[in-house]
C-alpha positions, -999 to +999 in steps of 0.1 A: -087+624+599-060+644+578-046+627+546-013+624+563-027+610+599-049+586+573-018+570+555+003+567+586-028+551+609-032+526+573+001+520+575+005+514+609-023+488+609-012+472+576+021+464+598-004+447+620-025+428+599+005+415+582+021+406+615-012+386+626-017+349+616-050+338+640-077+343+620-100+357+649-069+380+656-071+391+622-109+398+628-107+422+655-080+442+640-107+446+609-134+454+632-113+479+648-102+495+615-136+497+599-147+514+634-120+542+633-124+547+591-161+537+586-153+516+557-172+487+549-150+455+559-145+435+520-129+472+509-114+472+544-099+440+538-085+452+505-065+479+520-054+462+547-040+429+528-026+453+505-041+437+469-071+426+457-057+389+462-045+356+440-068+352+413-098+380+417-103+412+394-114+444+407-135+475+391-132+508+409-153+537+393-129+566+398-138+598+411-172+586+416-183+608+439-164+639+432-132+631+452-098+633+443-072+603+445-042+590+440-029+551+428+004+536+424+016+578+421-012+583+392-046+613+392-076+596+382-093+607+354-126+624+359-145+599+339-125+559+341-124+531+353-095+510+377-090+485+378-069+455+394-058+419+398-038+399+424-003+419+414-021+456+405-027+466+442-062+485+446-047+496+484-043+534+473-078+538+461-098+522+487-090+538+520-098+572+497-129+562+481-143+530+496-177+534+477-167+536+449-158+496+448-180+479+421-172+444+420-140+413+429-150+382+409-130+355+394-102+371+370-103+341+349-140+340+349-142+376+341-113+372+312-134+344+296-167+362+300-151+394+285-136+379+253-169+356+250-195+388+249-169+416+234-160+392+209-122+409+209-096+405+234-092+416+269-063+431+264-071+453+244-092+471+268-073+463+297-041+463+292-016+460+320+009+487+317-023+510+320-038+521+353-072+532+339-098+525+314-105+561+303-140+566+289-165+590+279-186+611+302-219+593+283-204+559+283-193+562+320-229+571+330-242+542+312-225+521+333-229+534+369-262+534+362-261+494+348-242+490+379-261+509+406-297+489+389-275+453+397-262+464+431-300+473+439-319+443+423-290+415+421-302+384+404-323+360+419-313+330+403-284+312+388-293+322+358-275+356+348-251+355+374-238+386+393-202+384+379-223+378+341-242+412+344-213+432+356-193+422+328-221+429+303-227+464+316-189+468+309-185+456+275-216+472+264-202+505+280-170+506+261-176+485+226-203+500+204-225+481+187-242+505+165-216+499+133-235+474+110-202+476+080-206+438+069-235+426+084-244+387+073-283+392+074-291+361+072-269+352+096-282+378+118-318+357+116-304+327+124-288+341+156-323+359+170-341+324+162-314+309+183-313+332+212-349+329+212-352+294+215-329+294+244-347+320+260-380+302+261-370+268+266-346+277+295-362+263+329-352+289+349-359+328+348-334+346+315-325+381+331-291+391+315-286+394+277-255+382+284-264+345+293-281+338+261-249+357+245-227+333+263-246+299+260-250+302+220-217+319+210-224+351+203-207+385+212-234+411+224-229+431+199-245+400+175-270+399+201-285+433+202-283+435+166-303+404+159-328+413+183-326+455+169-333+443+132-356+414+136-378+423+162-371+459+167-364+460+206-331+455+226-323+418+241-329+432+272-363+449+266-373+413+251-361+392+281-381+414+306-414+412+279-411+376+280-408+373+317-438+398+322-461+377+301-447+344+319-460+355+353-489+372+337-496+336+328-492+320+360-513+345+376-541+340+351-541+307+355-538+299+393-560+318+425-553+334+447-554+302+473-529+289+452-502+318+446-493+353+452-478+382+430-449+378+452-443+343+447-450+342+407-425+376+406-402+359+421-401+328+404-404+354+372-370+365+383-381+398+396-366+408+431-382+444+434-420+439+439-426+476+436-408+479+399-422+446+389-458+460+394-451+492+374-436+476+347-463+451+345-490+475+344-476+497+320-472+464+294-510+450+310-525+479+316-542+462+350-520+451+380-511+415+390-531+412+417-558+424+399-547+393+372-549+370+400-584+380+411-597+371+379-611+342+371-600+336+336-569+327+312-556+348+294-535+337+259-494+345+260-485+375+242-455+362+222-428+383+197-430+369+165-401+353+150-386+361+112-401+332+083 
């Protein structure tokens, strides 16, 4: 389709949609749309109700994949961010650009996470007389990278939640955390003792920085510098360590009658068999099914904490 045949058919079946109240109604009109545009049917959706809808935030990566766009009468920038709530309509974008839709989640839930691991307010990123979050070119790779990785290996437990993990690829795209002006040292201890404590007494899998970040009241920015000064690796680096040497555990400890790799990676937190494996020989220098043949136990390799 032409851009102008393209607005007037979305506008023509907007009319529709709006028109329809039976939900199955509703549903063929959808099917029909995403058959003639060959957009996936939550973006579809989206442009057809016209908004994002009552209480959900949206993230768009503009000009993701080289196109060019419009919203609400406004270019994208080549390297930003959209983004949208129930009364900023996300219409505009979509039908150009459907790929290019990260995430919808909770906007209160996303407000509270925000302020909780940026440690500053919301608004001061995403203020809403602005369309876009500009950003740099580095700190806009970061993140659609973070993001691509979480749309590819989604968490497999309740712990780190999807909506968690977006929002901590965001703030730790555009607040830095390399400025140490002020730092409470000893309170910088105190908060890596803490974090690690949570971390291994939690009963289910840790995979996002940001849940210990959340559950012990500290920004991320606290968090990767406790972690950077007293044990000289990033939060995340530490959380995947520690769940590496859980399943090695389990492996060494069970048969192969009595478990799998699969099984033990899973409950490890770790959905992608085939990067679980590399990552695990790289740190063990043997793979997990070779663990699990043995017939032996192996002591937990542990990161020592500060005296």
């Amino acid at each position: 389709m032409i851009q102008k045949a393209r607005d007037e058919y979305l506008e023509k079946m907007r009319e529709r949609y709006a028109r329809m109240s039976g939900r199955q109604a509703r549903s063929r009109l959808l099917d029909e749309f995403c058959e003639v545009t060959g957009h996936e049917r939550y973006p579809a959706t989206i442009a057809l109700r016209g908004s994002v809808g009552v209480d959900l935030m949206s993230f768009v990566l503009t000009n993701g994949h080289g196109r060019e766009g419009r919203w609400q009468g406004s270019r994208h920038p080549d390297h930003g961010l959209a983004y949208a709530d129930d009364e900023k309509e996300i219409d505009v974008v979509l039908p150009r650009s459907t790929g290019n839709l990260v995430a919808v989640m909770p906007l209160q839930a996303f407000r509270d996470e925000f302020q909780a691991l940026a440690d500053r307010p919301v608004e001061e990123f995403f203020d809403h007389d602005r369309l876009f979050l500009r950003m740099d070119p580095r700190s806009r790779s970061r993140l659609v990278a973070s993001w691509n990785s979480l749309m590819q290996d989604a968490p497999a437990s309740e712990s780190g939640s999807m909506s968690t993990r977006l929002t901590e690829a965001l703030v730790e795209a555009v607040c830095p955390t390399s400025d140490t002006t002020g730092t409470n040292w000893p309170s910088v201890r105190r908060n890596y003792r803490r974090a690690v404590e949570y971390c291994e007494e939690s009963r289910h899998p840790v995979t996002s920085p940001g849940d210990p970040a959340v559950r012990i009241g500290l920004s991320l920015r606290s968090l990767e510098l406790a972690f950077r000064a007293c044990a000289g690796i990033t939060p995340g680096r530490y959380l995947r360590t520690m769940r590496l040497n859980r399943v090695r555990s389990v492996l060494a400890r069970a048969t192969p009658e009595e478990t799998s790799v699969h099984a033990a990676a899973l409950d490890g937190g770790f959905t992608e068999l085939g990067r679980f494996s590399v990552e695990y020989r790289r740190l063990f220098d043997e793979l997990p099914s070779e663990t699990l043949a043995r017939d032996w136990r192996s002591p937990r390799r542990r990161l020592p904490l500060p005296g």
